[in-house]
N, C-alpha and C positions, 0 to 999 in steps of 0.2 A: 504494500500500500504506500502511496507516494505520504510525502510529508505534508502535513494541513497548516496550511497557512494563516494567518491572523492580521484583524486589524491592527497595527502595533504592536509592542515589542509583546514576547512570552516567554513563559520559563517552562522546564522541561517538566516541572510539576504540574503547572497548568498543562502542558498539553497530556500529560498523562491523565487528569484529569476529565480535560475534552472528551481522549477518546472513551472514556468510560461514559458519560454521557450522549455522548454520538448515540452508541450501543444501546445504551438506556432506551432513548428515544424512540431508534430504528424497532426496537424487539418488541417494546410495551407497544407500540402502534401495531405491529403484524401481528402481534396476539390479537389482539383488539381484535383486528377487524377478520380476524379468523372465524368469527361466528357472529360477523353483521348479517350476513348474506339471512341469519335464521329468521329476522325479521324482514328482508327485503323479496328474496326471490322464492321463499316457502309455499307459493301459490300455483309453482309450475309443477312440483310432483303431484299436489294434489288436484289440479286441474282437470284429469279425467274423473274424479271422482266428486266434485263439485257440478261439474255437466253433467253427471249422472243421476245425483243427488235431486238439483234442485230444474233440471233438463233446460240447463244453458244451452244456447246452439253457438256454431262457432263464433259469429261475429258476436258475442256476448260473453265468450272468452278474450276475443281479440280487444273490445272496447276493456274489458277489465283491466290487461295487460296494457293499453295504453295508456290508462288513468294513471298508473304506477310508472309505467316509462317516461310518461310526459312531465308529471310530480315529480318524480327525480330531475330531467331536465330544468325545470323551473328552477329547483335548488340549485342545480348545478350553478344557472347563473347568477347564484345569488350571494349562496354559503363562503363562497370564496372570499370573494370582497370584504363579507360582512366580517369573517373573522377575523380576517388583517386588522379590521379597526377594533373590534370587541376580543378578540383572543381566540386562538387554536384550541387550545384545550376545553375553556368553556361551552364554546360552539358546538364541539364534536358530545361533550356530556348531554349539554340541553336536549337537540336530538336524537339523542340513543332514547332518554327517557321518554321522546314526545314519540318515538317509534313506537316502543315500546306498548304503549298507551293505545293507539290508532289499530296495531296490529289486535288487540283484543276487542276494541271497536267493531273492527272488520266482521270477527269471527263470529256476531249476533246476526251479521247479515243474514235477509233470507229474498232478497232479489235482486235481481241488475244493481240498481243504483245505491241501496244499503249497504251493497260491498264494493261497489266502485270509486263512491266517494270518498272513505274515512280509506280506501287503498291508494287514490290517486296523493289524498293528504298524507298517507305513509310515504310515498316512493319520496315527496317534499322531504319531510323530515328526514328519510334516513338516510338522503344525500349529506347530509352533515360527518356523515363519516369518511368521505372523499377527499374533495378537495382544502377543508381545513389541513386534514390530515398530511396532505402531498407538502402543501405550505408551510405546515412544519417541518417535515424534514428537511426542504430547499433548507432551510434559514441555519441547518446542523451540518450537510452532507454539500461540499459542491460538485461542481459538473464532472469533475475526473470522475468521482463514483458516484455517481446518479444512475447511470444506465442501471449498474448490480445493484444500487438501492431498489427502485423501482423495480428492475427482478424480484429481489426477495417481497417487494408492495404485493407485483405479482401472482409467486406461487401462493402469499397470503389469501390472498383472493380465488385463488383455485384450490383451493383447500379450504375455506368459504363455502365454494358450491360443491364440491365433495361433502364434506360435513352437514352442509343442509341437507342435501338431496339424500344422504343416508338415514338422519334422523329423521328429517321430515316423510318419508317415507316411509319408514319404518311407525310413526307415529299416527299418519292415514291410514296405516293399514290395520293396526290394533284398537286405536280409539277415535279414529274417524276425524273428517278434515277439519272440524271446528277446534279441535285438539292443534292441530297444527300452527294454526295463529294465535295460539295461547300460551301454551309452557314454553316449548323451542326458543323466542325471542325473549325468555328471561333471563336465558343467558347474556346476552346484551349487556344485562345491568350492571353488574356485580365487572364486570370487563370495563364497563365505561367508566366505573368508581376507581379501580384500580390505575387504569388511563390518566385519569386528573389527577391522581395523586402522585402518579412515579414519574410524569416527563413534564418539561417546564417548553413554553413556545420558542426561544430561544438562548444562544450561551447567555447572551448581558441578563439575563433572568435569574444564573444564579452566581454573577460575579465574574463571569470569562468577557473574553473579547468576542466579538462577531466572527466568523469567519470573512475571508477576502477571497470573493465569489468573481473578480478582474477576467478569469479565464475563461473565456465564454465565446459564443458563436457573436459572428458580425452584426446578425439583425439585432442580437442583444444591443449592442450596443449603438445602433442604430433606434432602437426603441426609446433606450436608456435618452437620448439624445432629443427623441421626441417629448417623454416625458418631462425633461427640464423646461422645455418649453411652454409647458401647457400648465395653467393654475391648477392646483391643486385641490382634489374634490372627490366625493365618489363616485364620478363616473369617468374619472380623468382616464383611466385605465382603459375602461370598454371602448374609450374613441380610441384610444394606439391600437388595442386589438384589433379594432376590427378596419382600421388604415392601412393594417400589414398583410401584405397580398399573400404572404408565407404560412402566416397563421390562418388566414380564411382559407387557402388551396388544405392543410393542414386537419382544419374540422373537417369538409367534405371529405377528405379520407376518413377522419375519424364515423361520418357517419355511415358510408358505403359499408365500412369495419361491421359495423354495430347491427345494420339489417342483416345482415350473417350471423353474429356472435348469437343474437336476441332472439334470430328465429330459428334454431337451433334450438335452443334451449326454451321456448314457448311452445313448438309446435313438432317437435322429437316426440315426445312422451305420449300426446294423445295421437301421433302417426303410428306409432308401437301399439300402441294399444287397440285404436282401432282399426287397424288395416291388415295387420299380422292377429290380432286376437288373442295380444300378451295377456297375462293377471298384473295387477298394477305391482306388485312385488318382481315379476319377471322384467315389465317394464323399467322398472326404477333399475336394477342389474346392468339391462341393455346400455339404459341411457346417461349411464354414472361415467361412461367412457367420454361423455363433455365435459365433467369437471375433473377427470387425471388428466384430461389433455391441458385442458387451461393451466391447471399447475405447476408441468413440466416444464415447461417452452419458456416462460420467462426472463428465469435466472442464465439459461441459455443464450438467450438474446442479449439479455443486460453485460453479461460479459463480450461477449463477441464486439456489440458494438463500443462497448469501452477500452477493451484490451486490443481486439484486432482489426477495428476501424477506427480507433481514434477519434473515440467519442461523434461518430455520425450516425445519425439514427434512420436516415432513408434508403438504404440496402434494405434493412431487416425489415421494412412497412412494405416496399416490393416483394420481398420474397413472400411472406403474409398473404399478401393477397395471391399470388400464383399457385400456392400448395391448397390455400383456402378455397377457392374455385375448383381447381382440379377434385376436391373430396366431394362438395356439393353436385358437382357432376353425376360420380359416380354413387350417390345415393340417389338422385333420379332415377338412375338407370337401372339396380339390382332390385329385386323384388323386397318388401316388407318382411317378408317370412324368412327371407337369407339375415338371420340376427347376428352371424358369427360375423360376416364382412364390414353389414351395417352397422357394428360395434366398431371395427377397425376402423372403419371411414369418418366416424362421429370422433372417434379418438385423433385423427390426425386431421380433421378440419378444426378442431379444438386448440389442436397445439400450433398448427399455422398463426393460427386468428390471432393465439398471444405470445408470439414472434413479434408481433408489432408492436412500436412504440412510440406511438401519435402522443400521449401524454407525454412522456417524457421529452420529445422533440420541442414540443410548448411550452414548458419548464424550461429548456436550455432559452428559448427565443425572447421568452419572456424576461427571466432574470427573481432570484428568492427574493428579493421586495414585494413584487406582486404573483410571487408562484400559485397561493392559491385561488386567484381573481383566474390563471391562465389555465391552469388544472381544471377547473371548476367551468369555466366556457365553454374548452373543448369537449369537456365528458359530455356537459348538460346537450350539447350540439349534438353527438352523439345518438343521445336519445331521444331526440326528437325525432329523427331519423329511425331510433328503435320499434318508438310510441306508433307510426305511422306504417311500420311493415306488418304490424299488429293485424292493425283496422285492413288495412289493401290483403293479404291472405288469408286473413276471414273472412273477406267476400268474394277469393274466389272462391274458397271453398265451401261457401254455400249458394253461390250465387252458381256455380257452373257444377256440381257435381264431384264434390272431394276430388278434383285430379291433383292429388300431390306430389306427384310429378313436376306441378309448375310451381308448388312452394319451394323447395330443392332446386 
């Protein structure tokens, strides 16, 4: 690991120091967010079983799934910002608790809109665990190791939907889906308590110097350059974003990414289920090979592009998308009932997808001043794009005769 550099002078204590908090930081946040997913995305294993239950049709799944993707989108654009000025840590607490609270909300639902709304107000809330989060770490970790940060942010995250989709799974099948947005997101709490109390937003928080974050991409400082120019306000940020043609070409990737990543993981479980005429337990097995992939590929990427590209993160969003196509391909193409391939395929259209690293690209562009106003734009952009693959293949496939074929 190269040597971390500081606003002014330090001593070898201090930095021995640093690095123990670096690590603090870095591991309290991936624990963390190793079991947000229980309150965010616990909707998709149970999802055939919800349609079953209460005899959702698909676009009643897909409007759900939007509420929730677009909810997060909102936050996305918000949470970022808002913590910079009111703090990382508090922000990311608040909404774990307000998740927390909406996800049991949810689970009294008993039609469309009883569980769409207090879901769409979840996906708001539990974006607070994003981009605060990212934004903290810029302000600890600079760009030499960003990529392998954000790897490990990563595999956190795919071990996330690992961990859901096996619990929450396991928890429809025993005690039924109202069970699911109930206990599973209590682990949340006791995570987010722990969170606030073991990591602080940044060094000068508890007596160190800042990091000296100088080494950074051109648009940074092309940004940086804009920034000075421009009064300073809460929205000063959103007008450089969205002025820099890098960062706009940038989201559009990010969103392409995410109608992939989203509908994969929305509309896999009830394809298995109903088209092959899995049990929701055989289901959940097949379709578990989307979150070992998402886990894998990360920390892979994050090195590669730090160690063997020199910190460039557009190879690895290229390659992403070439291996991620090719697998969607060939799940159009083999039958429902072939589960051993369609396990393979769902595994390595998984690990493609998080090969990429569109956040982290925005992070370098942006610069840890406003990392998480830039984390938080991109995702939320993201998901709109999510929220809207929803709604468009729930109505082909109800509007034209389930071909899913053309959701793949």
């Amino acid at each position: 690991m190269k040597d971390i550099s500081f606003n002014g002078s330090t001593t070898k204590g201090d930095s021995a120091n640093f690095r123990s908090w670096q690590n603090r930081v870095l591991f309290s946040y991936t624990a963390f967010y190793m079991f947000v997913y229980m309150g965010r995305f616990n909707h998709w294993p149970a999802g055939p079983i919800i349609r079953e239950d209460i005899g959702f049709t698909h676009i009643d799944i897909g409007i759900i799934n939007a509420c929730l993707l677009w909810g997060f989108a909102i936050g996305g654009f918000t949470h970022g910002r808002i913590a910079e000025s009111y703090g990382y840590r508090f922000w990311l607490l608040s909404g774990t608790i307000a998740s927390v609270a909406l996800n049991w909300i949810t689970s009294f639902g008993n039609n469309l809109w009883t569980i769409a709304i207090p879901w769409a107000l979840n996906g708001f809330a539990n974006a607070t665990a994003w981009s605060p989060g990212i934004g903290m770490l810029a302000q600890w970790w600079d760009r030499t190791h960003r990529g392998r940060v954000m790897g490990l942010v990563g595999v956190s995250a795919g071990l996330s939907m690992l961990i859901m989709w096996t619990v929450t799974g396991w928890t429809v099948s025993e005690f039924g889906w109202r069970a699911a947005f109930r206990y599973p997101p209590l682990l949340m709490l006791p995570l987010g308590i722990v969170l606030f109390l073991l990591v602080r937003d940044r060094p000068s928080d508890v007596g160190l110097k800042d990091l000296d974050q100088s080494g950074s991409l051109n648009s940074e400082k092309e940004i940086k350059e804009q920034l000075s120019q421009i009064k300073e306000g809460p929205f000063a940020p959103y007008r450089v974003l969205f002025s820099n043609w890098r960062f706009v070409a940038t989201s559009q990737v990010k969103g392409l990414e995410n109608v992939v990543r989203y509908g994969l993981t929305t509309w896999a479980p009830l394809y298995y289920f109903e088209e092959a005429g899995l049990s929701i337990e055989t289901t959940a097995v097949v379709t578990v090979a989307i979150p070992i992939g998402y886990l894998t590929a990360p920390l892979v990427s994050g090195w590669i592009s730090d160690v063997l590209l020199d910190g460039r993160r557009s190879p690895m969003i290229a390659a992403s998308a070439v291996v991620s196509a090719t697998a969607l391909i060939g799940l159009a193409i083999i039958p429902a009932e072939n589960i051993y391939t369609g396990a393979a395929l769902l595994f390595i259209g998984a690990f493609a997808m998080s090969l990429s690293m569109t956040s982290t690209l925005a992070v370098d562009m942006f610069g840890p001043r406003y990392a998480g106003t830039a984390s938080g734009v991109i995702d939320g952009h993201g998901y709109v794009y999510a929220g809207a693959q929803a709604i468009i293949f729930a109505l082909v496939l109800d509007t034209a005769g389930a071909p899913w074929h053309l959701v793949f």
